[in-house]
Backbone bond lengths (Angstrom), bond angles and torsions (degrees), N, CA, C in turn:
res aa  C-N    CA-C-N  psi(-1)  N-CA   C-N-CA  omega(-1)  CA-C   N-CA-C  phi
1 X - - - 1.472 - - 1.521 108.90 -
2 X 1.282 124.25 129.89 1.579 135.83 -167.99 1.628 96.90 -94.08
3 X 1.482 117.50 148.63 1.048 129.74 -148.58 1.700 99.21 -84.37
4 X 1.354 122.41 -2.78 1.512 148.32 -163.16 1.540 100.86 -88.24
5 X 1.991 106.28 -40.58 1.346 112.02 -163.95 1.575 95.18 -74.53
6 X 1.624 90.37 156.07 1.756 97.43 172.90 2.201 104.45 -95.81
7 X 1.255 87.19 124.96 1.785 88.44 168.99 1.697 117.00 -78.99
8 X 1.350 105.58 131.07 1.508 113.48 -162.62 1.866 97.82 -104.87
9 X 0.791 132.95 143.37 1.458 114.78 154.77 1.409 123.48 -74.22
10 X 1.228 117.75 165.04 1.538 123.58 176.36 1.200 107.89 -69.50
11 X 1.408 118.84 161.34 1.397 127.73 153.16 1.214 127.51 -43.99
12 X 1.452 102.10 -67.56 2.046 91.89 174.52 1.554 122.41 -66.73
13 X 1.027 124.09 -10.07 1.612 142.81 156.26 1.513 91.63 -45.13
14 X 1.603 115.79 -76.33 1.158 95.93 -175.60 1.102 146.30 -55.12
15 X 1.838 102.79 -41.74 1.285 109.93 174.84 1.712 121.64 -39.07
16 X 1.609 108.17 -47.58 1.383 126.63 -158.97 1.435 94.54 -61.38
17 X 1.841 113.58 -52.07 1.617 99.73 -171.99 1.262 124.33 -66.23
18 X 1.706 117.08 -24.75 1.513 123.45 -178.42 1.663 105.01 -58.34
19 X 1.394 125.93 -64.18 1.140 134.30 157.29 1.502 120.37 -21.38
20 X 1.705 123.50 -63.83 0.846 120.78 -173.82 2.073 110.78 -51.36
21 X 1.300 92.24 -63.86 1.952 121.34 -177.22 1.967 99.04 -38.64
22 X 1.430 111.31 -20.54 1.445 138.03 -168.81 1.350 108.32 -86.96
23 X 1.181 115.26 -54.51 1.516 117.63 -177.44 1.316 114.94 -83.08
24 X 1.790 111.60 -30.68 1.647 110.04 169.40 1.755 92.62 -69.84
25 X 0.729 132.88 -73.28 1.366 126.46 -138.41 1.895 111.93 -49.65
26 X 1.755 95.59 -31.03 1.474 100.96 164.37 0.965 120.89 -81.07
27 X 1.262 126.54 26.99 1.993 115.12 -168.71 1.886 62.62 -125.67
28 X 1.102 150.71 -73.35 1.168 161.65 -146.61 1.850 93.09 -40.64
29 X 1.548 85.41 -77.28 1.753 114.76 -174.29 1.986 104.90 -29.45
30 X 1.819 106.97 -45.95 1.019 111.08 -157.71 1.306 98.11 -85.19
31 X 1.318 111.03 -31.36 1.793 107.99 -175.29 1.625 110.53 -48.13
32 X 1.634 104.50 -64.18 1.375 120.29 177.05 1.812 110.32 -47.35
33 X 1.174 128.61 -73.20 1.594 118.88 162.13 1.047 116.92 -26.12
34 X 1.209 134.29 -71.20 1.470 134.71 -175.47 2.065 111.73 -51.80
35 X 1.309 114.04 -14.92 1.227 107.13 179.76 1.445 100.57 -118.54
36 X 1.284 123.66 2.93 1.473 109.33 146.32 1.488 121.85 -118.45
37 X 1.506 96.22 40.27 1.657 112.99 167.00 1.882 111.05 35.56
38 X 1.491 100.72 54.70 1.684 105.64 171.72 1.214 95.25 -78.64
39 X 1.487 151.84 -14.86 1.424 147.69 -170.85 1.096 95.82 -77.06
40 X 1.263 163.63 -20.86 1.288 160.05 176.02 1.092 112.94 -77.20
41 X 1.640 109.19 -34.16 1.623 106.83 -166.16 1.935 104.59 -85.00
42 X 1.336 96.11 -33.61 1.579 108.58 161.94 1.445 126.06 -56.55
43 X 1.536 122.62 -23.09 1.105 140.98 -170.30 1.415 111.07 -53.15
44 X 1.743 123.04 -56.10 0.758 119.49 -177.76 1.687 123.71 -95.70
45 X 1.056 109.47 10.95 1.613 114.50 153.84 1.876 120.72 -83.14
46 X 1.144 107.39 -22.76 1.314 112.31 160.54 1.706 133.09 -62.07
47 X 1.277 74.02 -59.76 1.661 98.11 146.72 1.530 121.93 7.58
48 X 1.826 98.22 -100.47 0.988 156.45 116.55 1.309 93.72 21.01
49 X 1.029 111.31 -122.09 1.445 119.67 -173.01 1.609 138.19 -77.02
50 X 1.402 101.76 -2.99 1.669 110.81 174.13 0.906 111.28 41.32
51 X 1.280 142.59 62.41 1.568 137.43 -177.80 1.799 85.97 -109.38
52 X 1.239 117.71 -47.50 1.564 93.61 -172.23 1.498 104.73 -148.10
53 X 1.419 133.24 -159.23 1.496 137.11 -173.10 1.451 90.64 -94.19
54 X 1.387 100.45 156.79 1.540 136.45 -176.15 2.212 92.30 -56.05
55 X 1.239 83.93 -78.98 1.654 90.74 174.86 1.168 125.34 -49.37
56 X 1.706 132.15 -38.53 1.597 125.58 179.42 1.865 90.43 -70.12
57 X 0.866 131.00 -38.36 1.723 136.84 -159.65 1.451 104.37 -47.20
58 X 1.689 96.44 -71.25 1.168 101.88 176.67 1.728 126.01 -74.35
59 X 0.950 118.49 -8.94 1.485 119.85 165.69 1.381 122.86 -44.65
60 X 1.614 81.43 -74.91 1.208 119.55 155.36 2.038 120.94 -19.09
61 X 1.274 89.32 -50.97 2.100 95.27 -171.25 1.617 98.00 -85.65
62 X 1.484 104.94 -37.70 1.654 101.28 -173.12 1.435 93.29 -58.85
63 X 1.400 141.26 -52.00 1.307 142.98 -170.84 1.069 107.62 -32.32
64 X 1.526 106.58 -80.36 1.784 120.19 -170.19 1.434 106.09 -44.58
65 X 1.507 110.57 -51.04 1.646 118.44 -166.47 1.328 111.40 -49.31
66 X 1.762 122.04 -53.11 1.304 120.01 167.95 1.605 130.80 -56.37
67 X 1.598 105.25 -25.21 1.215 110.79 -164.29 1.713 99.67 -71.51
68 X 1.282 106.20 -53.66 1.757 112.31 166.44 1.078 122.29 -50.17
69 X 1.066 105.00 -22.72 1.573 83.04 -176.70 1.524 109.66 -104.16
70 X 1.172 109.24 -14.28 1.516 114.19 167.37 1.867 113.04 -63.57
71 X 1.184 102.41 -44.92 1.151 126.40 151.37 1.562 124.24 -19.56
72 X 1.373 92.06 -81.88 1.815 124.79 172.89 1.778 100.66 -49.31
73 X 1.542 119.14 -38.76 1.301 109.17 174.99 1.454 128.08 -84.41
74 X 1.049 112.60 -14.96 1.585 119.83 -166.91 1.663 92.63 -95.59
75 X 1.173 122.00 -52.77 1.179 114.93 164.77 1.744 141.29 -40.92
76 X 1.219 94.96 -30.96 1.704 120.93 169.11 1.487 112.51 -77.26
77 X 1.210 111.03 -39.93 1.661 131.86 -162.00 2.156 82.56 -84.52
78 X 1.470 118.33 -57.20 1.407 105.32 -179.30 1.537 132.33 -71.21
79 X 1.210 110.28 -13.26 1.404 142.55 164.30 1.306 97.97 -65.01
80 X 1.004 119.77 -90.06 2.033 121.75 178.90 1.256 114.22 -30.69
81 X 1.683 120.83 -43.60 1.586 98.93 166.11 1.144 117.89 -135.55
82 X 1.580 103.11 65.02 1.195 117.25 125.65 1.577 106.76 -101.29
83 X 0.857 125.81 -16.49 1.878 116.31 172.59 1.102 93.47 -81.22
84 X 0.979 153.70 -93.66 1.931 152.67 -176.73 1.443 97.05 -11.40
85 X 1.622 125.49 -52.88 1.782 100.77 175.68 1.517 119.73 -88.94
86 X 1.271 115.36 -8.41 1.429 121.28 169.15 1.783 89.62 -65.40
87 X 1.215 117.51 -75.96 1.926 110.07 -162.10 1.215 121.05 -37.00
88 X 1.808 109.52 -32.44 1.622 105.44 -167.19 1.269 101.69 -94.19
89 X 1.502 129.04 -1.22 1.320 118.41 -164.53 1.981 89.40 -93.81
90 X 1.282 89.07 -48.29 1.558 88.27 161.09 1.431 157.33 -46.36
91 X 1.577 81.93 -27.83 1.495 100.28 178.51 1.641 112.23 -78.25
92 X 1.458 105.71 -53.69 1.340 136.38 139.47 2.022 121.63 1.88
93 X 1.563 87.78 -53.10 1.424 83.40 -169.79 1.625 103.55 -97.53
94 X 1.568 114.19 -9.19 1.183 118.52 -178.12 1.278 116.24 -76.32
95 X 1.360 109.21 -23.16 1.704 107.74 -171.08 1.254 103.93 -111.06
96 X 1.694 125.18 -2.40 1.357 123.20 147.66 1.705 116.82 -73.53
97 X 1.478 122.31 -57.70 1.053 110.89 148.15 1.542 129.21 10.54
98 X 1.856 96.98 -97.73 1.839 122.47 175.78 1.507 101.35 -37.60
99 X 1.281 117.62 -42.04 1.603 112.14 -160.29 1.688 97.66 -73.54
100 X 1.361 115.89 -46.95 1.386 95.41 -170.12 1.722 111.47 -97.14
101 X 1.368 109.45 3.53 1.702 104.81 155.26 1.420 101.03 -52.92
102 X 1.317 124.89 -65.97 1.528 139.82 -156.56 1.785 97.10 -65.11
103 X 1.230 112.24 -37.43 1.617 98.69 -178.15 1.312 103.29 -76.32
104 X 1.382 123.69 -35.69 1.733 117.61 -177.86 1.474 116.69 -71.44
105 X 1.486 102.13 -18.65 1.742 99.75 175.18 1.076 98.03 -83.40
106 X 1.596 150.56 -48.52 1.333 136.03 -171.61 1.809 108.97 -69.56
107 X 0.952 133.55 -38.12 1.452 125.87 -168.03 1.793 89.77 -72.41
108 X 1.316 125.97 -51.44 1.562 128.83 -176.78 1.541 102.35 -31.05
109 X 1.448 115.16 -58.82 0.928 120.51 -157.42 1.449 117.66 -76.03
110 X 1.296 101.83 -34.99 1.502 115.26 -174.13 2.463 108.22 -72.56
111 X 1.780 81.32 -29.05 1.342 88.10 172.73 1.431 110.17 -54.92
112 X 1.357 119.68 -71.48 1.503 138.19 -175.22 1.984 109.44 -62.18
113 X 0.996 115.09 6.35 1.797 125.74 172.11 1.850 90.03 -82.24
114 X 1.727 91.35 -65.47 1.711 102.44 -169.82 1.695 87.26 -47.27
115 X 1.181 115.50 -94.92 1.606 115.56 -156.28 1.405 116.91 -28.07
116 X 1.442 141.96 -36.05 1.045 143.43 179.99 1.580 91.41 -75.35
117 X 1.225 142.52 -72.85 1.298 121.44 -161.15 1.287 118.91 -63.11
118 X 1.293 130.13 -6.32 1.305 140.59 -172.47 1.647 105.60 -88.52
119 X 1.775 101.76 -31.74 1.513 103.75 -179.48 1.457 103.07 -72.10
120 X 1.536 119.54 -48.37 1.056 112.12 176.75 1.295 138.40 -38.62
121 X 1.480 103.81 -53.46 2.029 118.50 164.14 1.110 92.49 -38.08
122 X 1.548 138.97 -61.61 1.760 123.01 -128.45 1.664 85.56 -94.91
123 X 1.805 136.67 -13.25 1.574 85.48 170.28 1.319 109.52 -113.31
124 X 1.669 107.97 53.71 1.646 114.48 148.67 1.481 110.00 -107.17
125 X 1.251 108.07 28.58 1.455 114.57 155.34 1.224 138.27 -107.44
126 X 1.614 123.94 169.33 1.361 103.55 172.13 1.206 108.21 -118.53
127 X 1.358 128.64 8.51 2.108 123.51 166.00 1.424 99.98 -47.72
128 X 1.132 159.79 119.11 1.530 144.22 -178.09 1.953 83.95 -108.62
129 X 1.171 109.15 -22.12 1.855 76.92 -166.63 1.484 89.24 -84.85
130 X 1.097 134.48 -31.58 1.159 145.44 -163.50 2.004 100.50 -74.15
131 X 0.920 105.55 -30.95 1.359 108.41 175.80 1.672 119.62 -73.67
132 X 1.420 90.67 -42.73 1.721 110.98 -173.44 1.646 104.27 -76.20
133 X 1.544 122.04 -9.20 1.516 129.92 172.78 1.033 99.88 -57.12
134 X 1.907 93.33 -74.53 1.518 116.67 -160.28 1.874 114.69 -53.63
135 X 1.284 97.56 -38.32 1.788 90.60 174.59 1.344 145.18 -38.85
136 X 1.606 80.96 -50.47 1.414 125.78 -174.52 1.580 109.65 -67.25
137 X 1.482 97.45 -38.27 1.769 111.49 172.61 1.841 107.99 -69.02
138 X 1.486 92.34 -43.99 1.851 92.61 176.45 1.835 105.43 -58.14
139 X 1.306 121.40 -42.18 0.815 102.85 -141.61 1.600 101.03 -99.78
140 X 1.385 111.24 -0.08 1.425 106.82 161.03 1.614 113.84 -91.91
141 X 1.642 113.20 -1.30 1.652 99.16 155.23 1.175 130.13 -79.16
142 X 1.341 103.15 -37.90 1.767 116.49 156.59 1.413 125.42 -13.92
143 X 1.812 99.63 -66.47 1.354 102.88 178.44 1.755 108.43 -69.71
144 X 1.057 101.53 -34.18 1.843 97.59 179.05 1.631 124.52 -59.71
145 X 1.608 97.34 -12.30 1.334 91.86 -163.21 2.014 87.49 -105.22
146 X 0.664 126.66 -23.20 1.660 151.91 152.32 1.686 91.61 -25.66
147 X 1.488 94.23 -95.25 1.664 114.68 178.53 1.438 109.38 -28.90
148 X 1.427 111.29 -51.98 1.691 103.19 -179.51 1.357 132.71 -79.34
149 X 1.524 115.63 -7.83 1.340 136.15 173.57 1.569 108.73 -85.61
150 X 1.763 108.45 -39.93 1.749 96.97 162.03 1.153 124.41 -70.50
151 X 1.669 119.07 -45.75 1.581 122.93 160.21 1.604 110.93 -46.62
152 X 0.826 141.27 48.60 1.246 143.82 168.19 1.593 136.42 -125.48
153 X 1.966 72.89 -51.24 1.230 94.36 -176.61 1.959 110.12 -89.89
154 X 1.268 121.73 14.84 1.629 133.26 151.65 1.340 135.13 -43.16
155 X 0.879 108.27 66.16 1.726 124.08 -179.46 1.526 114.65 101.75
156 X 1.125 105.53 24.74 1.421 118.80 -177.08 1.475 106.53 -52.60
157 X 1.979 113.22 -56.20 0.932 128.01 -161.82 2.074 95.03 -110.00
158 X 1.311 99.50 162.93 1.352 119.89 -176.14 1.438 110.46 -49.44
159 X 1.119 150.31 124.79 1.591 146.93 166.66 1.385 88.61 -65.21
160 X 2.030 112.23 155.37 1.020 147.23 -177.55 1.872 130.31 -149.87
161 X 0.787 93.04 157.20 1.833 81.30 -174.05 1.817 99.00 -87.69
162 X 1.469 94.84 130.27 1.675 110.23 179.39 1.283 101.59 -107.85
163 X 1.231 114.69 144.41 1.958 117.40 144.50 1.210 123.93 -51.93
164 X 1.321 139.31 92.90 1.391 130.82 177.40 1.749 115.78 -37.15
165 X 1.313 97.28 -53.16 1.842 85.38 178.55 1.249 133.18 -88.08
166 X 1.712 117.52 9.66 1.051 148.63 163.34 1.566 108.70 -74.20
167 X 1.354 120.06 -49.00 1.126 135.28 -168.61 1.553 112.72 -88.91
168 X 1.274 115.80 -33.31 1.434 109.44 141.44 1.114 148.95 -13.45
169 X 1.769 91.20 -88.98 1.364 116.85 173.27 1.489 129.75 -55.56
170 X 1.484 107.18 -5.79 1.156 116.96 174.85 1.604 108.75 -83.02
171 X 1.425 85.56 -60.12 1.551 90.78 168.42 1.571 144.14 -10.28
172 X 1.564 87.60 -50.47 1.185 105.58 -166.11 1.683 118.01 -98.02
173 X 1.360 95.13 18.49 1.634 103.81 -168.23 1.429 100.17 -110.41
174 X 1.831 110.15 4.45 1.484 109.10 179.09 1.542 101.16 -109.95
175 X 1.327 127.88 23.89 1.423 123.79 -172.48 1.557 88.14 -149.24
176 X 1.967 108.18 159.87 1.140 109.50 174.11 1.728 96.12 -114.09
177 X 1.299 88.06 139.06 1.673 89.89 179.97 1.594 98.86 -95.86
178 X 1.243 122.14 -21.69 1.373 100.39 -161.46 1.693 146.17 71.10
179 X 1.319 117.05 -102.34 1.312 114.38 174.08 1.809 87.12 -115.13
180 X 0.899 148.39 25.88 1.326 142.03 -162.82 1.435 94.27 -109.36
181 X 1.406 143.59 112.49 1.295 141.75 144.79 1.611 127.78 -29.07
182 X 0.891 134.07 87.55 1.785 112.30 174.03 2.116 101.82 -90.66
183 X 1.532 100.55 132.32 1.034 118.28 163.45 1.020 117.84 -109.75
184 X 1.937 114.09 150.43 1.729 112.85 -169.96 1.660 101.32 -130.51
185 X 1.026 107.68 80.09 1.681 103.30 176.85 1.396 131.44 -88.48
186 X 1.311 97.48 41.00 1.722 109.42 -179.25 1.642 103.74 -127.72
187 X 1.417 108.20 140.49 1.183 134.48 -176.38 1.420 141.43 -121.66
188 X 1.219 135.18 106.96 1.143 129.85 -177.13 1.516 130.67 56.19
189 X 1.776 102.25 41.30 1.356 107.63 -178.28 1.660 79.22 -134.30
190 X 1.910 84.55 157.69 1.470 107.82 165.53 1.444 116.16 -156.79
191 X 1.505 99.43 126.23 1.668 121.21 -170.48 1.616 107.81 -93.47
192 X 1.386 111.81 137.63 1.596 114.78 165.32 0.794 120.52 -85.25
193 X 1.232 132.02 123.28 1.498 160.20 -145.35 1.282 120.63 -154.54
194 X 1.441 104.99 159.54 1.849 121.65 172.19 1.469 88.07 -56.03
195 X 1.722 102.43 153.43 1.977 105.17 150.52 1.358 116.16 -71.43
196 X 1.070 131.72 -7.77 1.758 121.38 155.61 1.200 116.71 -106.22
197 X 1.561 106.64 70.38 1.447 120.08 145.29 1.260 139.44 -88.92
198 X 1.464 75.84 -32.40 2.265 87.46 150.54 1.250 105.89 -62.65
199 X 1.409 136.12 -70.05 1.079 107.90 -172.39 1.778 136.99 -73.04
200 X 1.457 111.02 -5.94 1.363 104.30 137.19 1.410 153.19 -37.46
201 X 1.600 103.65 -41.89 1.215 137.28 173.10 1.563 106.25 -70.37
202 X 1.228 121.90 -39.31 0.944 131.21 -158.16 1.785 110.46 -81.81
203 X 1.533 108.34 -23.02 1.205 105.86 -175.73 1.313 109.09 -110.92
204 X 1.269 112.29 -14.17 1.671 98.62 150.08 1.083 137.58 -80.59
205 X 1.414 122.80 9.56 1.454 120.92 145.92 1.263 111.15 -96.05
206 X 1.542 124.63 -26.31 1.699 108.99 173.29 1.435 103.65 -79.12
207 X 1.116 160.98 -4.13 1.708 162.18 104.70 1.654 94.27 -10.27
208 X 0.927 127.57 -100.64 1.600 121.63 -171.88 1.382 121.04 -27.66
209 X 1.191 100.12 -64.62 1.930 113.68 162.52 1.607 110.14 -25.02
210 X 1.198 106.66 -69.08 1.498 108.88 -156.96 1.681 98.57 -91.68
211 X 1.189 122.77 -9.91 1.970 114.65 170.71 1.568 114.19 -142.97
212 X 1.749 105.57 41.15 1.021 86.70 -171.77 1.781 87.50 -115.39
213 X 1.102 118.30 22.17 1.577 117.93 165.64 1.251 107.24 88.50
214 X 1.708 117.35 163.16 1.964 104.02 150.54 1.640 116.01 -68.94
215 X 1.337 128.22 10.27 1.267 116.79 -169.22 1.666 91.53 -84.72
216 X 1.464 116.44 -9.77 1.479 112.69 -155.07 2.217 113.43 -90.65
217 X 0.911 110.40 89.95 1.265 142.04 171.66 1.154 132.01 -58.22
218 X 1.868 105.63 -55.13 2.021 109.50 162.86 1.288 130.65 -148.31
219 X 1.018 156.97 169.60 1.353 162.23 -165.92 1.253 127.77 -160.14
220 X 1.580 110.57 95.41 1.021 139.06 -135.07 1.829 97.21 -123.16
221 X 1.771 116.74 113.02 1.111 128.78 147.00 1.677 124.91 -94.97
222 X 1.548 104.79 132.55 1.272 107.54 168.91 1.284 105.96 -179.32
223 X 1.343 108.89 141.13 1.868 137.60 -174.62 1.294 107.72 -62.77
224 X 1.656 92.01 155.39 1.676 120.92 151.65 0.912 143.32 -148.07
225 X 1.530 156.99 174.17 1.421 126.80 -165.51 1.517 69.52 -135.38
226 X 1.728 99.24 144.42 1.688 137.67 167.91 1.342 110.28 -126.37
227 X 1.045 132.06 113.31 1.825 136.42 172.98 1.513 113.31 39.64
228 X 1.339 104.79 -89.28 1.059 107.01 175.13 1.369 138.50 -117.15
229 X 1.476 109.18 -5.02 1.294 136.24 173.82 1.523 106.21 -100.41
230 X 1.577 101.78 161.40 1.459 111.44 -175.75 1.898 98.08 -120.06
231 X 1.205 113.03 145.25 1.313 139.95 178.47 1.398 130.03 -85.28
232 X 1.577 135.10 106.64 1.311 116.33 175.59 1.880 90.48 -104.86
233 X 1.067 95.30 119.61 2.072 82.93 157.55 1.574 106.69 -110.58
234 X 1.407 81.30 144.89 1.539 107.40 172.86 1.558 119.55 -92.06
235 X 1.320 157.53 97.64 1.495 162.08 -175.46 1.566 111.35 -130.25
236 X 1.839 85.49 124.71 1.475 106.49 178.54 1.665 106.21 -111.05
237 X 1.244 148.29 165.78 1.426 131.73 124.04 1.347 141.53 -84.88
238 X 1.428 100.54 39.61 1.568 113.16 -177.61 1.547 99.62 -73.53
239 X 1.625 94.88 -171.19 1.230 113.73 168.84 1.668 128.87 -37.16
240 X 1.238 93.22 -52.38 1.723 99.87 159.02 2.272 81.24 114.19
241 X 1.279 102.80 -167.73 1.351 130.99 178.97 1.005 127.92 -108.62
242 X 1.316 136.29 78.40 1.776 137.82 -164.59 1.847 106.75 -34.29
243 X 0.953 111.23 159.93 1.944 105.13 179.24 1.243 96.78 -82.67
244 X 1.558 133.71 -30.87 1.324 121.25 -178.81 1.972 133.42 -55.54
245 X 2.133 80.56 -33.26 1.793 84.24 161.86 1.172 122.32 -97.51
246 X 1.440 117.94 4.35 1.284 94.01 -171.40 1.486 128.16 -75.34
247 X 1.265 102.16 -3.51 1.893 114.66 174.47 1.416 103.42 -68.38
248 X 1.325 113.73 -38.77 1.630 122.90 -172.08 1.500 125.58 -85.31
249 X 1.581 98.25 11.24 1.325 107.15 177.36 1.629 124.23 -65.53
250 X 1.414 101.52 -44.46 1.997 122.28 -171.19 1.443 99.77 -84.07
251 X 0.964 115.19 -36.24 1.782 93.72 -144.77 1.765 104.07 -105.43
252 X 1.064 95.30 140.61 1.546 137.43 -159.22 2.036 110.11 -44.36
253 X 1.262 94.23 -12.07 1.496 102.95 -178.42 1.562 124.27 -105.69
254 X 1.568 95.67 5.83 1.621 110.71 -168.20 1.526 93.35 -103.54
255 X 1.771 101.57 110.85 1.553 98.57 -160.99 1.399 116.59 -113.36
256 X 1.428 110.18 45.44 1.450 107.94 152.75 1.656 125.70 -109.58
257 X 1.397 106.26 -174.43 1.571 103.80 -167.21 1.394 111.41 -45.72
258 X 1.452 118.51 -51.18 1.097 129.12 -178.68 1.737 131.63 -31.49
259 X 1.473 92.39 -73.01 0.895 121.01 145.81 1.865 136.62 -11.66
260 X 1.723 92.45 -63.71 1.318 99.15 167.67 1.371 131.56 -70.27
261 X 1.522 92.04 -19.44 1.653 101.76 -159.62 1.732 97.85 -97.47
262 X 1.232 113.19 -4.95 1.623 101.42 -177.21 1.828 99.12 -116.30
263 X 1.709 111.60 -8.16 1.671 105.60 172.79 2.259 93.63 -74.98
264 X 1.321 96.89 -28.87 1.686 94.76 -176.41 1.549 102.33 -66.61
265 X 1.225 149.48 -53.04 1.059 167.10 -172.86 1.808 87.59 -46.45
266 X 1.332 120.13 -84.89 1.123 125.52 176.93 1.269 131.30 -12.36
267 X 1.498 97.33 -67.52 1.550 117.07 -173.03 1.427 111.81 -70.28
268 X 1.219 113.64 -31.47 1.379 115.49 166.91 1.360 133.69 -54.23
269 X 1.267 103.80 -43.55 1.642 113.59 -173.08 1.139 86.37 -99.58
270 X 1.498 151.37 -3.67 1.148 115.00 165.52 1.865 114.62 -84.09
271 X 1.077 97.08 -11.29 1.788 96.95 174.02 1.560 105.98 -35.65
272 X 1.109 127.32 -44.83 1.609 120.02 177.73 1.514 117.16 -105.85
273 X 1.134 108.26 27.90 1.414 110.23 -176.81 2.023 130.76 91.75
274 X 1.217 108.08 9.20 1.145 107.17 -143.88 2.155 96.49 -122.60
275 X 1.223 93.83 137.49 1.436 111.34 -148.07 1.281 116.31 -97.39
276 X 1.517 133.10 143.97 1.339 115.77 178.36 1.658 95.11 -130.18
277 X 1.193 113.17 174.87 1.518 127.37 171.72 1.773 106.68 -173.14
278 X 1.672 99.32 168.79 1.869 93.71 -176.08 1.705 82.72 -121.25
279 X 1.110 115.69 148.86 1.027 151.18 -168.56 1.774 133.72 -124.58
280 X 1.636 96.62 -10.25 1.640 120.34 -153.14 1.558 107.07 -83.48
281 X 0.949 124.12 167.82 2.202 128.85 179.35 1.492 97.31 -97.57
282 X 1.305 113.27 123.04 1.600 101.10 174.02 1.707 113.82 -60.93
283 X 0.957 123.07 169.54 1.493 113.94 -153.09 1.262 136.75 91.92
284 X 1.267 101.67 -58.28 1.553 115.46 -160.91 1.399 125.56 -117.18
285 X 1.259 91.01 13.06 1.772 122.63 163.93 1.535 114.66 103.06
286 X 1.566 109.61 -167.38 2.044 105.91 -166.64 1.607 81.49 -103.29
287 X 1.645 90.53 147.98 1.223 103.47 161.23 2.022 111.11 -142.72
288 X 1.251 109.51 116.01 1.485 115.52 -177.63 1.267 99.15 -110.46
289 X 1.896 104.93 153.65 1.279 109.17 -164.91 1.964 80.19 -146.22
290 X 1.583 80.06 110.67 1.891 97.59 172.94 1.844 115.49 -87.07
291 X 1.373 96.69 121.14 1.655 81.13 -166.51 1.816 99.08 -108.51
292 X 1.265 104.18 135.95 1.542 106.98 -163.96 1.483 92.58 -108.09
293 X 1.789 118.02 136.11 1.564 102.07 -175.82 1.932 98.21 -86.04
294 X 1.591 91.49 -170.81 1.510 87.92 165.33 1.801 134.56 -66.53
295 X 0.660 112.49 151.77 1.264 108.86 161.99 1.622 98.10 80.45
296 X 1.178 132.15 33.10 1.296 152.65 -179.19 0.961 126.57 -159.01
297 X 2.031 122.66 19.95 1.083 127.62 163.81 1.957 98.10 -144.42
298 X 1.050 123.89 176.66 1.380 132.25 166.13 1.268 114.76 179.91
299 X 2.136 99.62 143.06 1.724 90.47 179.25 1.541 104.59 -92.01
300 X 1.662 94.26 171.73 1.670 108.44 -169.75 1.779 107.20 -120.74
């Protein structure tokens, strides 16, 4: 054994000292009882019930009494550190965490420095188709580098209970609807959620906006209650969702705007458990149905 290693004791080592610390503590326990004459006060519960002698009785209770509470301490003492390695492991991941928030905000930024000066070079050129490629290439990193700065920021911060139609309405003050109606038919409920549930909210109406066709007219939120879960549906009358994408809606490799903006939607509300799916007739517009479990929504 290297002088580095930590020496553990054995098991029956332990056993022997727990035992030992056990039998003093009852010769202790009994001394003190016996000189404030609790055997008397026990006396007449024995009495009573004759189940055994005055002396095995109380032996007997000093036993148990020490054993618990010896018990009661070691248990407290393993409890404490396990919180002492829960905090540092925690602490630990927080300031690893911070470090690479702070490295992903500086490379982000430094990414999007290059791309802007690079746009700049290309319109002191004259390739124009060749220019109008390359833009087009900047400007779908743009959004990627966008996408990964919101994917980031996903449970970063503590979930909290929001107003759904509070949280909406905010929503909707970052998009122009135009001639598009948004309706809010939910009331006096509030679900716990990521803090970007606004911006969840927010991209399922800019999702409608940008594919929901000219057939698309309104966008319409409003609840329901299912067993035990509570319901937000989402309904547009756009175009609706062909059945061919609708598999390609969630998952993380389907790389257009769309795409990104409803895997963000996802990931968000699932921070507390809480589920989305589309449900809608192609044609006749999207319809998503957010299912909130219990104990992750309440009315106010």
């Amino acid at each position: 054994m290297t002088d580095g290693q930590k020496k553990y004791p054995m098991p029956y080592f332990k056993v022997l000292r727990d035992l030992a610390i056990i039998i003093i503590l009852s010769f202790v326990v009994y001394v003190i009882a016996s000189r404030m004459n609790l055997a008397e006060s026990a006396f007449q519960y024995v009495q009573k019930y004759e189940t055994m002698q005055l002396d095995e009785l109380f032996i007997v209770a000093i036993f148990l009494v020490v054993c618990l509470a010896i018990f009661a301490v070691r248990l407290w003492k393993e409890l404490k550190h396990r919180t002492q390695e829960c905090n540092s492991i925690e602490n630990a991941l927080e300031n690893a965490n911070t470090k690479l928030l702070l490295l992903n905000s500086i490379t982000r930024q430094d990414v999007l420095n290059e791309l802007t000066e690079i746009s700049g070079d290309l319109d002191r050129t004259e390739q124009r188709p060749l220019i109008t490629k390359v833009k087009a290439a900047i400007n779908r990193i743009r959004r990627q580098i966008k996408f990964v700065k919101e994917y980031q920021d996903i449970g970063v911060n503590k979930p909290e209970w929001q107003n759904v139609a509070d949280t909406i309405t905010r929503a909707r003050v970052g998009v122009d609807l135009g001639k598009v109606a948004l309706d809010i038919d939910v009331r006096n409920v509030e679900i716990y959620a990521d803090r970007l549930l606004e911006k969840a909210m927010y991209y399922m109406i800019d999702n409608a906006l940008r594919h929901g066709g000219e057939k698309l007219t309104r966008i319409r939120f409003y609840d329901r209650k299912a067993e035990n879960d509570f319901v937000l549906i989402y309904e547009d009358d756009g175009m609706g969702i062909p059945y061919d994408m609708k598999g390609h809606l969630f998952p993380k490799e389907y790389g257009h705007h769309t795409g990104y903006g409803l895997m963000l939607v996802k990931e968000t509300l699932g921070v507390t458990g809480i589920s989305i799916r589309e449900i809608g007739i192609p044609g006749r517009g999207a319809k998503f149905e957010i299912h909130i479990p219990k104990g992750a929504y309440r009315r106010i």
